[in-house]
Every structure is written in C-alpha cells, then in structure tokens.
VEXVEXLUM-17277 format. One line per field, with one value per residue (C-alpha): residue number from 0; x, y negated, z negated. Coordinates in Angstrom, 2 decimals, padded with zeros to 5 digits. Layout:
BEGIN
lotor NUM; ...
x X; ...
y Y; ...
z Z; ...
***
This chain:
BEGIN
lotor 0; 1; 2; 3; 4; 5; 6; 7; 8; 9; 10; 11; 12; 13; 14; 15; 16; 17; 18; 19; 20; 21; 22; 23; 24; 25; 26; 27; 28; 29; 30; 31; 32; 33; 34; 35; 36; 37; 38; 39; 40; 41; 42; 43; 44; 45; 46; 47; 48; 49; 50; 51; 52; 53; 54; 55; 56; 57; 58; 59; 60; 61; 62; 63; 64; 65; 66; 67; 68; 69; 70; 71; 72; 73; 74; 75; 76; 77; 78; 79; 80; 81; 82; 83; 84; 85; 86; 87; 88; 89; 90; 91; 92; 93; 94; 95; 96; 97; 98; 99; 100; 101; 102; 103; 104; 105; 106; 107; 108; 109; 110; 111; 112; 113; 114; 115; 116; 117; 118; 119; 120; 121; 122; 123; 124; 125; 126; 127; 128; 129; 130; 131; 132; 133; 134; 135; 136; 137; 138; 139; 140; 141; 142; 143; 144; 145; 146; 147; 148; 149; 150; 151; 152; 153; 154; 155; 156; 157; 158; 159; 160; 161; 162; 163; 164; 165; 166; 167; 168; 169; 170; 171; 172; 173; 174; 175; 176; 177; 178; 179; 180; 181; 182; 183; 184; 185; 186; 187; 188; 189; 190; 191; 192; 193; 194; 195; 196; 197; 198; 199; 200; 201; 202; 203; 204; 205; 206; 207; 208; 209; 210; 211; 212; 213; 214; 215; 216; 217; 218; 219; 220; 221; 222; 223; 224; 225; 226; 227; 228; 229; 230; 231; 232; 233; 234; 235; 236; 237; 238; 239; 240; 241; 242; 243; 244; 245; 246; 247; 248; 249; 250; 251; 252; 253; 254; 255; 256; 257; 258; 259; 260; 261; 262; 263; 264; 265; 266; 267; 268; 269; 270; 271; 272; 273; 274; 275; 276; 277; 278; 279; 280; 281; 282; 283; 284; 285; 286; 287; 288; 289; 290; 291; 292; 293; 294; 295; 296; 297; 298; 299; 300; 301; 302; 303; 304; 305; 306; 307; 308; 309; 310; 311; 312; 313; 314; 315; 316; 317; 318; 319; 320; 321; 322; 323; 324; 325; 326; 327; 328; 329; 330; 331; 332; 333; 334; 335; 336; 337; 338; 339; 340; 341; 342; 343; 344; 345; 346; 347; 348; 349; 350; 351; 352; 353; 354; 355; 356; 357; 358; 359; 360; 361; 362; 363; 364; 365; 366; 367; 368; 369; 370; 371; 372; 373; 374; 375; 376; 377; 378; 379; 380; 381; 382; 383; 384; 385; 386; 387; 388; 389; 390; 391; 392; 393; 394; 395; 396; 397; 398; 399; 400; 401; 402; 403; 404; 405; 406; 407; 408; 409; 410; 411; 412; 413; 414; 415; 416; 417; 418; 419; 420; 421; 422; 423; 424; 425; 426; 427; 428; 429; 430; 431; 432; 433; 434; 435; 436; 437; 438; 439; 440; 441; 442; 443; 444; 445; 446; 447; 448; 449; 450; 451; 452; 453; 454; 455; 456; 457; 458; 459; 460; 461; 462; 463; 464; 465; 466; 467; 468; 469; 470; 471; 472; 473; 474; 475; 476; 477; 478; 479; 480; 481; 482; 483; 484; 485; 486; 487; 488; 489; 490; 491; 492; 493; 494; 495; 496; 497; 498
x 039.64; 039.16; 036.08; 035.67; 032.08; 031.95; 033.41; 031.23; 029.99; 033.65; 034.43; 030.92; 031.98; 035.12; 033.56; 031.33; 034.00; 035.55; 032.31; 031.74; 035.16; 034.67; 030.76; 032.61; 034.78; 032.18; 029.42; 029.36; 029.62; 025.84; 024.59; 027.49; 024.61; 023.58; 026.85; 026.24; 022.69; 023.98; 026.44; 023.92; 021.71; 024.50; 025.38; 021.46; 021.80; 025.12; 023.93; 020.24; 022.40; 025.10; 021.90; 020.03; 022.96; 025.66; 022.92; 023.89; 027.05; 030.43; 034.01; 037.29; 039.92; 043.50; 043.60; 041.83; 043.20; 039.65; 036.34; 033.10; 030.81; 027.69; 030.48; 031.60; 028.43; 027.05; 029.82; 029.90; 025.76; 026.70; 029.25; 027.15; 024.23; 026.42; 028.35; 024.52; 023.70; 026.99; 026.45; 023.05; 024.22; 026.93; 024.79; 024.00; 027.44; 029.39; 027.35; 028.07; 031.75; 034.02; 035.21; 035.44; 032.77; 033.34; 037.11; 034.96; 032.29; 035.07; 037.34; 034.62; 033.65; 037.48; 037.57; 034.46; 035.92; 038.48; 036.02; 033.97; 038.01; 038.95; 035.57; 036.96; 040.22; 041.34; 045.38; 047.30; 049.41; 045.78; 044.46; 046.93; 047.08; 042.99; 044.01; 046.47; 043.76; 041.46; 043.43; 045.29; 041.77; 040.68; 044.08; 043.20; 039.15; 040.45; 042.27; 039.70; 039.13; 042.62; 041.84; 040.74; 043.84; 042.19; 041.64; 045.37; 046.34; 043.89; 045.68; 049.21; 049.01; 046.90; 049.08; 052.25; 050.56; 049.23; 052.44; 053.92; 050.71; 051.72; 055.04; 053.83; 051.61; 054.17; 056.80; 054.18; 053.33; 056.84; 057.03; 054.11; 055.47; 059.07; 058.15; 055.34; 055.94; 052.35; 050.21; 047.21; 044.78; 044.25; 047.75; 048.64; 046.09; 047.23; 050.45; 049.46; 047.56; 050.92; 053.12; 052.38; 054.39; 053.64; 057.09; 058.01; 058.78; 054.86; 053.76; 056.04; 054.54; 050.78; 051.62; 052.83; 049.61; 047.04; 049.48; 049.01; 045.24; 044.99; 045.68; 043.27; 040.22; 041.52; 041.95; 043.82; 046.80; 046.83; 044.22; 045.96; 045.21; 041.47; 040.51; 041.96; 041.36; 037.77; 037.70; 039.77; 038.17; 034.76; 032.06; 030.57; 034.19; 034.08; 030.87; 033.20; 035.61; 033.65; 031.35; 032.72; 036.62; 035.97; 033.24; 035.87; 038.64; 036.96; 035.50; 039.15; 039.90; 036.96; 037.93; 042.05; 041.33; 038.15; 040.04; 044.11; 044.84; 041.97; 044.61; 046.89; 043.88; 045.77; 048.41; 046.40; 043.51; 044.37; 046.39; 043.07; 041.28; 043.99; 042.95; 039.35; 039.77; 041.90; 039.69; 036.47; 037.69; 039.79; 037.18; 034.58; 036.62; 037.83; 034.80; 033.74; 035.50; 034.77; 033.34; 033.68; 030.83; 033.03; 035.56; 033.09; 032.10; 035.50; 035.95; 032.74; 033.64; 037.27; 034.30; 032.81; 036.01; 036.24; 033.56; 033.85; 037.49; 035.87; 033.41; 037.45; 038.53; 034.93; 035.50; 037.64; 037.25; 040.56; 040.95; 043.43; 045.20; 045.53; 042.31; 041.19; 037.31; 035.25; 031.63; 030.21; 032.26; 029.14; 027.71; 030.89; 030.35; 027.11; 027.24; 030.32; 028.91; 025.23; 026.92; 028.67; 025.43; 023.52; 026.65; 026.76; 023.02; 023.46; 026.35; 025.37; 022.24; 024.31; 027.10; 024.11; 022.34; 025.61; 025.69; 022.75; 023.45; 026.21; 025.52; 022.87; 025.43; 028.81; 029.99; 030.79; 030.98; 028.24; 027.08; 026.29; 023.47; 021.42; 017.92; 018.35; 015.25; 013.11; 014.97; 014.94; 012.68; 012.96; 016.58; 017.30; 014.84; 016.60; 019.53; 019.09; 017.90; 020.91; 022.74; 020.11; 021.23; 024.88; 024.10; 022.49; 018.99; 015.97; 014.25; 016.95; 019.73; 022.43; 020.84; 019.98; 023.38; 025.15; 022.93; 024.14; 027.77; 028.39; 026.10; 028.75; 031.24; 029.71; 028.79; 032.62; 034.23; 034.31; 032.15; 034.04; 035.10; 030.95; 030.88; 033.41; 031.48; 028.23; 029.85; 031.59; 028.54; 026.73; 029.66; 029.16; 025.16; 026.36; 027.97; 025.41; 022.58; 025.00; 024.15; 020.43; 020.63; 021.88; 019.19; 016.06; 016.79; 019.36; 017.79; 018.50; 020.96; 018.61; 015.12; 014.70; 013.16; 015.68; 014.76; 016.29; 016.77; 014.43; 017.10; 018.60; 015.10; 014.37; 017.65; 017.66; 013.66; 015.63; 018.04; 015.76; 013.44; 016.61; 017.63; 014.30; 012.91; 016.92; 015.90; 012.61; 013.17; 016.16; 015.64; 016.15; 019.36; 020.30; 019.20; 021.45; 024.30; 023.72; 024.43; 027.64; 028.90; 028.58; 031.13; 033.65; 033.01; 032.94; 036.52; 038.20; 036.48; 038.68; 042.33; 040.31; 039.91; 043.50; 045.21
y 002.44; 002.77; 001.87; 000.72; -000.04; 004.12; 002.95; 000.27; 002.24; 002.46; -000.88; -002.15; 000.06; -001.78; -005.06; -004.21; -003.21; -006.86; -008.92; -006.98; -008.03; -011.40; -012.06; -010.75; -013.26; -016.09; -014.53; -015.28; -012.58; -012.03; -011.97; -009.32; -006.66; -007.19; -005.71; -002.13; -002.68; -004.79; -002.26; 000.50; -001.49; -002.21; 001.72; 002.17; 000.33; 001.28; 004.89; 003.63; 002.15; 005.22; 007.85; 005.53; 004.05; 006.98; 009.76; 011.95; 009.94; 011.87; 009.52; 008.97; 006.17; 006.56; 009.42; 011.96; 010.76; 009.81; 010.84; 010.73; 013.74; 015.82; 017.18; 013.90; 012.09; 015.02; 014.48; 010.68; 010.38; 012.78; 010.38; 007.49; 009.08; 010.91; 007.10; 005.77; 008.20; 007.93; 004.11; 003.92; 006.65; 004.42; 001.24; 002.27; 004.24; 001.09; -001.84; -000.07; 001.13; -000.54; -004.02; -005.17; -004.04; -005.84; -003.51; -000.58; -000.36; -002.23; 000.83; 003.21; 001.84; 002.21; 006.07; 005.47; 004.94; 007.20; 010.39; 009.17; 008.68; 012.37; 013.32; 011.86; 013.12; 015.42; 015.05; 015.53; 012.54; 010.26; 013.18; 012.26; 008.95; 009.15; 011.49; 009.42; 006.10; 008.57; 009.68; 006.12; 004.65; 008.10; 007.89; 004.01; 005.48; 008.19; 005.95; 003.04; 002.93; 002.18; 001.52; 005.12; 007.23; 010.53; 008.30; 006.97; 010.61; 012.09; 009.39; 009.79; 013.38; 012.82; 010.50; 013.18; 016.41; 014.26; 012.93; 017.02; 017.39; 015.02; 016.42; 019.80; 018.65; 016.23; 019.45; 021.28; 018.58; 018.41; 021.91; 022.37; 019.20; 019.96; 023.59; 023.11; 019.24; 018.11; 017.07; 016.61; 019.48; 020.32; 020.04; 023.16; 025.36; 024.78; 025.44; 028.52; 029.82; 029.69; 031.42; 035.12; 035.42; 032.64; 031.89; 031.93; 028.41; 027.99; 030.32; 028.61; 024.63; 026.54; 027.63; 024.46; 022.84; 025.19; 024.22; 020.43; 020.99; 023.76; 020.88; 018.54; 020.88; 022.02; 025.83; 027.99; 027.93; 024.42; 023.44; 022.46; 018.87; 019.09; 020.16; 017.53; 014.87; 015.38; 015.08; 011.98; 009.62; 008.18; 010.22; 008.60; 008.93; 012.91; 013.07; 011.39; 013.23; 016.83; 016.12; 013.68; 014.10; 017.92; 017.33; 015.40; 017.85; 020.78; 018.89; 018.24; 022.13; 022.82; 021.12; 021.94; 025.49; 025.82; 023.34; 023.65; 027.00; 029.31; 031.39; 032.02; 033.30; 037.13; 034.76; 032.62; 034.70; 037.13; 033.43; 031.90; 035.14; 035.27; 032.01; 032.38; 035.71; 033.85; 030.77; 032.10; 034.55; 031.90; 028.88; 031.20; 032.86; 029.37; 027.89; 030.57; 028.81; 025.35; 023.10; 020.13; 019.55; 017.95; 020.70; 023.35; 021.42; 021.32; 024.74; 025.55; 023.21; 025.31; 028.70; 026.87; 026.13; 029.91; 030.40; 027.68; 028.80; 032.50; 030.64; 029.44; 032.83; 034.06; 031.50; 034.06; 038.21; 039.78; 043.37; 046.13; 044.90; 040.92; 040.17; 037.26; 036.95; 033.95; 035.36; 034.59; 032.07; 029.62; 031.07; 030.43; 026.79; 026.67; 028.05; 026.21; 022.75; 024.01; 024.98; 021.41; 019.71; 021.77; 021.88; 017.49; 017.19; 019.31; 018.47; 014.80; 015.54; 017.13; 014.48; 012.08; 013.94; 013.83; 010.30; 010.08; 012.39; 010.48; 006.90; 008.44; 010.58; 008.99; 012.47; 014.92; 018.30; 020.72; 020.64; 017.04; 018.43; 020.11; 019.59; 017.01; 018.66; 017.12; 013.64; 013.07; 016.05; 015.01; 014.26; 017.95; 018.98; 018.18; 019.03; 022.52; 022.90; 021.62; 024.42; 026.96; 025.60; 026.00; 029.35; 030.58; 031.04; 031.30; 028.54; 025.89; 024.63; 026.41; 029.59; 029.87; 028.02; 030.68; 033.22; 032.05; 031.52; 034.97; 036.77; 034.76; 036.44; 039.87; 039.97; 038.96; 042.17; 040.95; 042.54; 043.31; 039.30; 038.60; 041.04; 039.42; 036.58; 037.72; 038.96; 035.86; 034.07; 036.35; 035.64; 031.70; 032.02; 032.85; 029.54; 027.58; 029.25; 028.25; 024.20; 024.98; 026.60; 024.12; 021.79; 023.84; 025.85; 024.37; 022.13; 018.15; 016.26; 013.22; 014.15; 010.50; 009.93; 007.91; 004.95; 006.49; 003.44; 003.78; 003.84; 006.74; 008.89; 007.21; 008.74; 012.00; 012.38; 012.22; 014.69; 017.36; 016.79; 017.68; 020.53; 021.88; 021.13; 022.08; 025.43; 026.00; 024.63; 024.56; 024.34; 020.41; 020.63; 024.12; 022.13; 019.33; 021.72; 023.66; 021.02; 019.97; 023.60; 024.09; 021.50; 023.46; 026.71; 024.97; 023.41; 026.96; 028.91; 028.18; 028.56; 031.83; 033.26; 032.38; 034.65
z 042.33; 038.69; 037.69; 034.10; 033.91; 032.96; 029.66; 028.82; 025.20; 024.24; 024.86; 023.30; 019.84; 019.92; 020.49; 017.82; 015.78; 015.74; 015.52; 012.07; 011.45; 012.09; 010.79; 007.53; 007.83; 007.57; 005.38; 001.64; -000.42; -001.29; 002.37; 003.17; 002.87; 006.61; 008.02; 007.79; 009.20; 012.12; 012.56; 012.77; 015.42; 017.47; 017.66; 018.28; 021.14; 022.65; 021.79; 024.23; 027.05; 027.29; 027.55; 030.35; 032.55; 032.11; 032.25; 035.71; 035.87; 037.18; 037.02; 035.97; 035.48; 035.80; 038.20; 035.57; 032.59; 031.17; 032.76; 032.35; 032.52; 030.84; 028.31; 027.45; 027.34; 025.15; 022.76; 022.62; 021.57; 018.79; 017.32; 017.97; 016.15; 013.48; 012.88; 012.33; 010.19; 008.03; 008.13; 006.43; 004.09; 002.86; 002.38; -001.12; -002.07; -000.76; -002.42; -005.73; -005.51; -002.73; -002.17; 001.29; 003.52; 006.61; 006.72; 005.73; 008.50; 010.94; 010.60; 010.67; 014.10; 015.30; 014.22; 016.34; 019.36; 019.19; 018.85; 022.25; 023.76; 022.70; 024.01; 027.58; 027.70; 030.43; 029.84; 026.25; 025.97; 026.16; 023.82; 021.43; 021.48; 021.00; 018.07; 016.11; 016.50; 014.76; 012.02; 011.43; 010.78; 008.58; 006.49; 005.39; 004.99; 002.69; 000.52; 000.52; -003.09; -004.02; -008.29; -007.77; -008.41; -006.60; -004.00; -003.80; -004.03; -001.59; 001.11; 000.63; 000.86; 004.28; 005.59; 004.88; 006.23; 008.86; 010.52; 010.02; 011.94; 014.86; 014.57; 016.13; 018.28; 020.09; 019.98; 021.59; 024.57; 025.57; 025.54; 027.87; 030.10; 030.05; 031.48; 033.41; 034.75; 033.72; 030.86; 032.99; 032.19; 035.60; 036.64; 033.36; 035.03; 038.57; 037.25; 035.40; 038.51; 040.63; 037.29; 037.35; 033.78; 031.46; 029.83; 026.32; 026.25; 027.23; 024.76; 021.73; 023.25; 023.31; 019.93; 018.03; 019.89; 017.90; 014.89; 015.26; 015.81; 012.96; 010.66; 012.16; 012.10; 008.33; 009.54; 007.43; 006.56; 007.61; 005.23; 002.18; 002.44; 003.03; -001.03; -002.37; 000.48; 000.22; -003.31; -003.76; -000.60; -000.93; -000.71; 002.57; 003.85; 003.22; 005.11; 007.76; 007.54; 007.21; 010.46; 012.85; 012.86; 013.09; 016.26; 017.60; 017.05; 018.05; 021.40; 022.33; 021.56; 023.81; 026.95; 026.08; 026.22; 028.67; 031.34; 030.67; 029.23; 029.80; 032.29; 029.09; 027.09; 026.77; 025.12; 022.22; 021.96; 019.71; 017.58; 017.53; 016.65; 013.86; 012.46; 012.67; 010.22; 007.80; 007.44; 006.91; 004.51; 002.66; 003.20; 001.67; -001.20; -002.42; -002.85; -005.24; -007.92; -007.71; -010.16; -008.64; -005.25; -003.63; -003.41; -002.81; 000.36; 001.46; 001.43; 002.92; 005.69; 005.80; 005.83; 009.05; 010.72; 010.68; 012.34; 015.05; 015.78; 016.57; 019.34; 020.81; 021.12; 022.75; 025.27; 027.40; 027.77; 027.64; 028.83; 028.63; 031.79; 030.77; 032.69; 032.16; 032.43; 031.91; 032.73; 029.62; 028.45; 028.39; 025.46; 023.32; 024.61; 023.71; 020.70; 019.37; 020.56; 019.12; 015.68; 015.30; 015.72; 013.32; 010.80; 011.26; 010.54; 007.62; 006.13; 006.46; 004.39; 002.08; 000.98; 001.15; -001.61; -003.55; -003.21; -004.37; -007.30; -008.19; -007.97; -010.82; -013.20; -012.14; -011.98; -009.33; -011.13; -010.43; -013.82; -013.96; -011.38; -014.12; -013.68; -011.56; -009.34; -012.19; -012.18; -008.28; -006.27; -003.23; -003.19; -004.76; -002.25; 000.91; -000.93; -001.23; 002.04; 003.40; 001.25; 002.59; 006.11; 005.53; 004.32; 007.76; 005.70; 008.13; 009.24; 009.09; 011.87; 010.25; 010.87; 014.25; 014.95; 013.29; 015.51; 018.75; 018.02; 016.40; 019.10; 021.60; 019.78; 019.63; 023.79; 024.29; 022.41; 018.98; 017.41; 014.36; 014.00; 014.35; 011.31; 009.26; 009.81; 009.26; 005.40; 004.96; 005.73; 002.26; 000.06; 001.00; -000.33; -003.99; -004.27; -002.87; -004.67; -007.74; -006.49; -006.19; -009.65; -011.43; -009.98; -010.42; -013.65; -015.96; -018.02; -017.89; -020.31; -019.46; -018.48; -016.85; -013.46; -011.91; -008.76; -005.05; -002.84; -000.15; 002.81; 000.98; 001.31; 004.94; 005.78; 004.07; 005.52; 009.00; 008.10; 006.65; 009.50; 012.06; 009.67; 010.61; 013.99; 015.37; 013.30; 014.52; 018.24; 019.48; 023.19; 024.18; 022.16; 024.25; 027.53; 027.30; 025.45; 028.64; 030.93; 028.75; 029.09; 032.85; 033.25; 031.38; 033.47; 036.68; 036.51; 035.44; 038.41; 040.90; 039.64; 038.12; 041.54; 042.43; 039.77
***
C-alpha cells in the first residue's frame, strides 16, 4: 500500500506554489510585496511539520521508486531552509528589478519541489524526471529579466547545453536498463552483485551518466555554461542556482553511486577522480582573472565542485586486486553532505552582499566595490567573511568543511588529490583577498553612507551567524549528517558481502 501521507511537504510546496500563483492573481500591484513573505512562512512551516511528523520515519511509494528516510529528510530541510533564505534575499533585488513576482517566487517553489523529489529518488527514470522539473523551472529563472540582454543570453545558452545534457543522461539510462534490465537502484546493484565482469556496455551507460550530471553540477569540462549563466540571470537566481541546484545534484550523485553503482567503483573511480583534478584546478585558475563578481563566483563554485566530486571518489577504497571496500565510506558522506551545507550558508551570504552592493552602484565589476567597507560596514563585513569561508580560513564553515572532506579523501588513498586540493584551495585566497581589498583599502568614488533595507541585514546577521557557529561547532550538523550517511552504507553492505 502506498502511502502518500510521507509526501505531505512535497505536496504542501506545490500547493504553496499555486496559491502564490493565484493570490498574485488577485492582489493589486502595490500590495504584491506580501508574496515573498507568505511564501517564506509557508516554507517555515512545511520545513516545522516535515522535522516533527517525518522525523524517525522509514517508507516508500511505488515499490521504491520514492522513499522516505534520514538521507532524504536531511536533504529536503536544507532546500526548505536554503529556498527561505533565497526568498528573503530576493525581496529587495526583486522589488527593484523584475516584473512579475507572483511567476518569480511561484517557479522558485516548483524548482522547490523538485530538489526534495531528487532527494527521494531511489530509481533513474524518477531521478530524471525530478531533474528535468528542476532545470525547466531554472532555465525560465535564468532568463527572468528578459529586457536584460545578458540575461536573454545567459538562458538560451542554458536551455541548449541543458537538453545536450539530458541527451547523455537518457543515453546513459538505457544503457544501464537495456543491459542490466533495471533502473531501480537496488535492482543495478543486485545485478552487479550477480555480474562478476561489468560489461563495456555498463561502463559506456555509467559513463554518459557522470556526463549528463558533469553538466548539472558545472564540473569541468562540462562547465562552459556556468560563467556566463551566472553572470547573465538575476543575482538572487545565481544564488539559486550556485547552492540549491548543486545540493540537489550532488544528493542525487550521492545516493546513485553509494546505493546503485558502488560495486563498479574500480570502474568510475579513477573518471570521477579525473574530474575532481580538472575542476578544481580549472575552477580556481579561472577565477584569477575575473573582473566581474559574478564570474569570479562562478568559477569558485566550478573550484568547489572539485572538491565535492573528490568526496564521490572517497566514497569507495579500490585496491590492487579491484577490491572494492566501503569501510570508511561514511566519512566521504559526511564530509560531502557537511561541505554543501557550509558552502550554501556561505555562498548565500555572499550573492546577498552583492545584491546589496549592487542595488547601491548598479554595477557588478569588482571595482565598483571600492571602499564600499566605509559606505555599508556591515554588509562588507559579512561579505568578506563569506570570502574568508570559501577560502577554508579558520574559524568559519568553509574551513572546517573543507577539513573533513579532504581528510575523507586522504584516509581513502588519496592523498595526493587532498593535496591538490589543499593548493588549489591557496591559489583560490588571492582572488578573494582581491574582493576584500577592494572593499577595505581602495578608496570610494562616492564616500556616501548608503540605507541597507533591514531584511537584507536580518538576513545576512543569520548567515554570518551560521558561517560561524557551523565553524566553531559543528557537532549537531555532524549528528544528523551522521544519521543521513548510515543509510547510504547500510543499503550497499549486503550485495558487498555477496561479491
């Protein structure tokens, strides 16, 4: 029997979704205001009801297709608290430079839904479907302001890349179905389990997968579209698209590879370890010559894509035989799902403060920031502790994220990837410190205080708070990470002891 009451927060984001749709509909223009802040309550208390009634809760629907689980449930308050955060964020960004709110904050709540679906998924045709619902609703977010040329750019190429994207991915599914006669990710490791040679055909579907996905997550050299994507879309849609699309990618990555293909890890691990070198050096190295913030961010986020791709290939130790050994493939988890929470609150404080900054100069070069520590404090303040963060300085998130994803890497036998990342991470400080420069030292075109809404420092108080206390004292976060992780290691085990 399938019980659907598991699903109540997706349905009651979708719900949600509609009534800001149709309040829109009736509202005047001036009282449009209260639509980001009822959608922000209604995630508050979606976000209240999923953590009290779901808490401890283990089900499915459809046979597997969608469950509910710590994993899941981990993944789907992120997006609900990440989609408040981005909300509030936009409040000021939107009222000033987008028509049609009620679309805005509806689609927003779709892409919504589609994260806490991916979240769920145990099979890749659901997966995928969850997928495309996300990126349909980021391709018309991306392109929202449409008398923007960047914008109208930034979407078309999305929308192009993207359905090359879905191309692989597809190719890749049938691959792994037409070979294996499942899509369930139980059924590919049973399957696996009973193979002792994984055939090419397997190998060439596993590979066009990490293709399809490579573009999602922007890794290198499937990244071209993310530069100029984040430039050209919004800058609350950015924030979107840097934190939540990649949480949701990388969550489906995590439970694809942990659950499905963990048995094939002699196969894709040294692909993924591949594309973890190649990104961070690339991310990092590219964002050395940016002028504009917005592009710097994207390849920083490219940088951090890196390094979350190197927690996938810890997930599994490989030896000289073909072993596979998932002993301490917890930490990986850990510190993958521990790094995309620190890298959301950060990031989010980040494109906030450029918001901020911009809605002030109307410009998003770096040196339109110049003394702009002097004209807003606080907001250059939280600012460059969010670049401190992203860095891996001591005492923010970023850094003791960083230390328990690379030490992941290190105990699993890649040492020499921790080290690239450890460098990578230096070369990525010279840049930011470039931001913080700008905003402490250069002197000020216009030495004017300027008026920050007071939502905009509520929020951005939140954030730098988080940066902090998830630096400082990390161990509720680990607790509940913890309990996410141990269902990926206890589904593996036993097709593990079969090989």
């Amino acid at each position: 029997m399938n019980d659907f009451t598991l699903f109540l927060p997706e349905f009651l984001v979708a719900g949600l979704a509609f009534l800001v749709l149709a309040v829109d509909i009736t509202l005047r223009a001036e009282r449009r205001a209260m639509l980001p802040y009822m959608a922000a309550a209604g995630l508050v208390a979606i976000l209240a009801f999923s953590l009290t009634d779901l808490w401890d809760q283990d089900g499915s629907i459809y046979d597997g297709l969608l469950v509910v689980d710590d994993f899941a449930l981990f993944f789907k308050a992120f997006f609900l608290v990440i989609g408040v955060v981005v909300i509030l964020s936009s409040v000021d960004y939107v009222k000033r430079h987008l028509e049609y709110p009620g679309e805005f904050y509806g689609i927003l709540l779709f892409t919504v839904v589609a994260m806490m679906l991916l979240a769920a998924s145990r099979e890749l045709l659901t997966a995928y479907i969850s997928l495309e619902l996300l990126s349909f609703g980021l391709y018309v977010l991306v392109a929202y302001d449409r008398y923007n040329p960047k914008s109208n750019e930034a979407g078309a190429k999305y929308i192009l890349l993207g359905a090359l994207s879905s191309a692989f991915l597809l190719y890749g599914i049938s691959q792994v179905y037409g070979l294996l006669g499942t899509t369930r990710f139980e059924g590919i490791s049973e399957a696996l389990a009973a193979t002792p040679d994984i055939s090419p055909g397997v190998i060439v579907g596993l590979v066009m997968i990490i293709a399809g996905l490579g573009f999602k997550v922007a890794a290198v050299p499937f990244h071209m579209w993310a530069p100029d994507a984040y430039e050209g879309a919004p800058i609350p849609v950015t924030a979107w698209l840097a934190v939540g699309s990649k949480a949701a990618a990388f969550a489906l990555i995590l439970r694809l590879f942990s659950e499905a293909f963990m048995l094939a890890a002699a196969d894709w691990q040294v692909i993924i370890v591949i594309l973890a070198a190649l990104t961070m050096v690339v991310g990092n190295l590219g964002a050395l010559v940016q002028t504009n913030i917005k592009r710097l961010l994207a390849y920083s986020s490219i940088g951090h894509v890196g390094y979350l791709l190197m927690g996938i290939a810890a997930l599994a130790a490989v030896d000289s035989d073909g072993r596979v050994s998932t002993e301490l493939s917890h930490l990986a988890s850990n510190g993958v799902m521990f790094h995309l929470v620190a890298y959301g609150i950060t990031n989010m404080a980040a494109f906030l403060s450029v918001a901020a900054i911009f809605n002030v100069t109307g410009s998003e070069e770096i040196s339109s920031m110049a003394g702009f520590a002097r004209r807003a404090p606080w907001v250059a303040l939280v600012f460059a502790v969010a670049l401190f963060s992203l860095g891996g300085l001591p005492i923010f998130a970023g850094f003791t994220s960083k230390f328990y994803l690379f030490n992941a890497a290190a105990t699993q036998d890649l040492l020499w990837l921790a080290g690239l990342a450890i460098f990578t991470s230096l070369i990525s400080l010279y840049y930011y410190l470039t931001v913080v420069r700008q905003m402490y030292i250069e002197p000020a075109a216009d030495p004017t205080r300027v008026q920050v809404p007071r939502l905009t420092i509520g929020v951005l108080s939140v954030l730098l708070v988080g940066m902090v206390m998830v630096g400082v004292y990390p161990a509720p976060l680990m607790d509940a990470i913890q309990a996410a992780s141990e269902v990926l290691s206890s589904d593996v085990g036993p097709f593990l002891a079969q090989r």
